[in-house]
N, CA and C atoms as an extended XYZ file, in Angstrom:
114
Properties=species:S:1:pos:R:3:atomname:S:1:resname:S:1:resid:I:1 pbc="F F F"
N      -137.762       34.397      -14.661 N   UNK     1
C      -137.251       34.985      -13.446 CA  UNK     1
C      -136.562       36.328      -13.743 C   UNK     1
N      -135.820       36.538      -14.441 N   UNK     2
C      -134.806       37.763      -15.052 CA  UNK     2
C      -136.260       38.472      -15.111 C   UNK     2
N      -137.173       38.151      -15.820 N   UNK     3
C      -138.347       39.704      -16.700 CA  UNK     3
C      -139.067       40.144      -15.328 C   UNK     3
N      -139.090       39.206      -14.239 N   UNK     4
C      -139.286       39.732      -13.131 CA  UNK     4
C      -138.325       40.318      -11.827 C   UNK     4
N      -137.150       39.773      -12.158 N   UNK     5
C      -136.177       40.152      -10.819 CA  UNK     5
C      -135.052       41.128      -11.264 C   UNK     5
N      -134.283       40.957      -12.848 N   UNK     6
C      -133.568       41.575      -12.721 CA  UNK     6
C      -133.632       43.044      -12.995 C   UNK     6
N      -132.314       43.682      -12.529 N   UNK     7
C      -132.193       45.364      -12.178 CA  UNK     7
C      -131.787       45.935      -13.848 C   UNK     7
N      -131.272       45.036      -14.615 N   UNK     8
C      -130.597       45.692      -15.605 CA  UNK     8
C      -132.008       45.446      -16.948 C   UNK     8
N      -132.635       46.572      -16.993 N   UNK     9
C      -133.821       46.594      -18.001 CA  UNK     9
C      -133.634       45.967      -19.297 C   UNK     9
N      -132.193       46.103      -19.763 N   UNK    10
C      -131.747       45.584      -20.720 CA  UNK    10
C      -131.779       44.205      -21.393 C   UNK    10
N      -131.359       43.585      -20.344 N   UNK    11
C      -131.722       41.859      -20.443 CA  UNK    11
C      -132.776       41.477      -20.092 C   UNK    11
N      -133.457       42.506      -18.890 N   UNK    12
C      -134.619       41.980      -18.431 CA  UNK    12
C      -135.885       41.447      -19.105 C   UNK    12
N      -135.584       42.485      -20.480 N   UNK    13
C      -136.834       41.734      -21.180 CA  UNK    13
C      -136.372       40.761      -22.088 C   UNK    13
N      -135.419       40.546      -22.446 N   UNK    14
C      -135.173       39.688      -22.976 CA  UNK    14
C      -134.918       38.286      -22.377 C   UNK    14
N      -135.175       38.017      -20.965 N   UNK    15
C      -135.347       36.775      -20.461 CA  UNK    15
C      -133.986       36.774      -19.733 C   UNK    15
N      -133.050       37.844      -19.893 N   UNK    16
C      -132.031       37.971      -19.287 CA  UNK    16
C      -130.847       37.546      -20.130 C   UNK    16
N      -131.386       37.397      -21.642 N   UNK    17
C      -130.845       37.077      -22.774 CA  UNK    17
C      -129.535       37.864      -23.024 C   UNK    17
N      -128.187       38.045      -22.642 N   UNK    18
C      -127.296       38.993      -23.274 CA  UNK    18
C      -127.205       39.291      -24.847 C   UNK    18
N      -127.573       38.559      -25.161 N   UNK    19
C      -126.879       38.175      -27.011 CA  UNK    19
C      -125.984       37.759      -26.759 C   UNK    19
N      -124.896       38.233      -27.713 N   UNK    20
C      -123.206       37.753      -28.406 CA  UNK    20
C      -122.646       38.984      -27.588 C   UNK    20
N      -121.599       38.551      -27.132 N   UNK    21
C      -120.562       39.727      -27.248 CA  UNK    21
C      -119.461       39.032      -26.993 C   UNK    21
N      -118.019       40.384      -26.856 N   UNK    22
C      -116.733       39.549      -27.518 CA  UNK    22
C      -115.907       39.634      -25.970 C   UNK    22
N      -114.931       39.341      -26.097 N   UNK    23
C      -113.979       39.384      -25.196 CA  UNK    23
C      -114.063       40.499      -24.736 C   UNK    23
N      -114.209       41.147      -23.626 N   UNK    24
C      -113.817       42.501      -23.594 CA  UNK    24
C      -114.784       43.155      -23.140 C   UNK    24
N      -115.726       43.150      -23.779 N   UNK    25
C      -117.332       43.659      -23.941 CA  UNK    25
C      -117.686       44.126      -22.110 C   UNK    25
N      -117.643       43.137      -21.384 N   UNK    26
C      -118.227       43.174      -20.209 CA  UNK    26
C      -117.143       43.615      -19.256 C   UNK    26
N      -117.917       43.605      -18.157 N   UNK    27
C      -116.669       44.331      -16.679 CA  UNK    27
C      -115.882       43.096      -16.464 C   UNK    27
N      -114.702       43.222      -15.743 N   UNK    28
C      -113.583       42.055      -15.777 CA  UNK    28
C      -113.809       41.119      -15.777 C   UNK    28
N      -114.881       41.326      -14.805 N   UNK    29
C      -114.921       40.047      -13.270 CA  UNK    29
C      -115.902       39.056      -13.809 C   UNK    29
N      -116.598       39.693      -14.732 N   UNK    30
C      -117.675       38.924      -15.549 CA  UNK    30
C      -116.700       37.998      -16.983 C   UNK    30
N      -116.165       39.026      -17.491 N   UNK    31
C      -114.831       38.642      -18.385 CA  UNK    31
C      -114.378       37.182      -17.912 C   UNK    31
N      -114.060       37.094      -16.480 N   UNK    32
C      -112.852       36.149      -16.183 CA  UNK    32
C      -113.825       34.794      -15.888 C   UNK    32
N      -115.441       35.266      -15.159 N   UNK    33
C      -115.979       34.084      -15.347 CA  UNK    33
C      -116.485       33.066      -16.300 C   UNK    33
N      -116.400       34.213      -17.236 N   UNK    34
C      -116.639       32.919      -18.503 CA  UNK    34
C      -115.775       32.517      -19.164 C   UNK    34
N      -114.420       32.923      -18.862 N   UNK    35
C      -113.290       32.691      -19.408 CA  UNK    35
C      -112.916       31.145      -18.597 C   UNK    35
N      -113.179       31.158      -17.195 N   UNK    36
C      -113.319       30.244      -16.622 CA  UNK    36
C      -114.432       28.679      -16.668 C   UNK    36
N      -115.467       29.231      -17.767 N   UNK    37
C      -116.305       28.331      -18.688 CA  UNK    37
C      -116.050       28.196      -19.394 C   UNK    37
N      -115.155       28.602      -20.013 N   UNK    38
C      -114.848       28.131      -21.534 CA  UNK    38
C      -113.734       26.267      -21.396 C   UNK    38
């Protein structure tokens, strides 16, 4: 679904795959939701 829908080319090919990243890395709001998964 991502290699077809999403806007950000970046993940897109990767299946919508982010990799790793650290605390911080992303915009807040994204920050706080996985902070909220953890």
């Amino acid at each position: 679904m991502a290699k077809k829908e999403s806007k950000d080319t970046g993940s897109a090919t990767n299946g919508g795959d982010l990799g790793e990243f650290t605390n911080g890395q992303m915009v807040q709001s994204f920050n706080d939701a996985i902070k909220k998964m953890e």
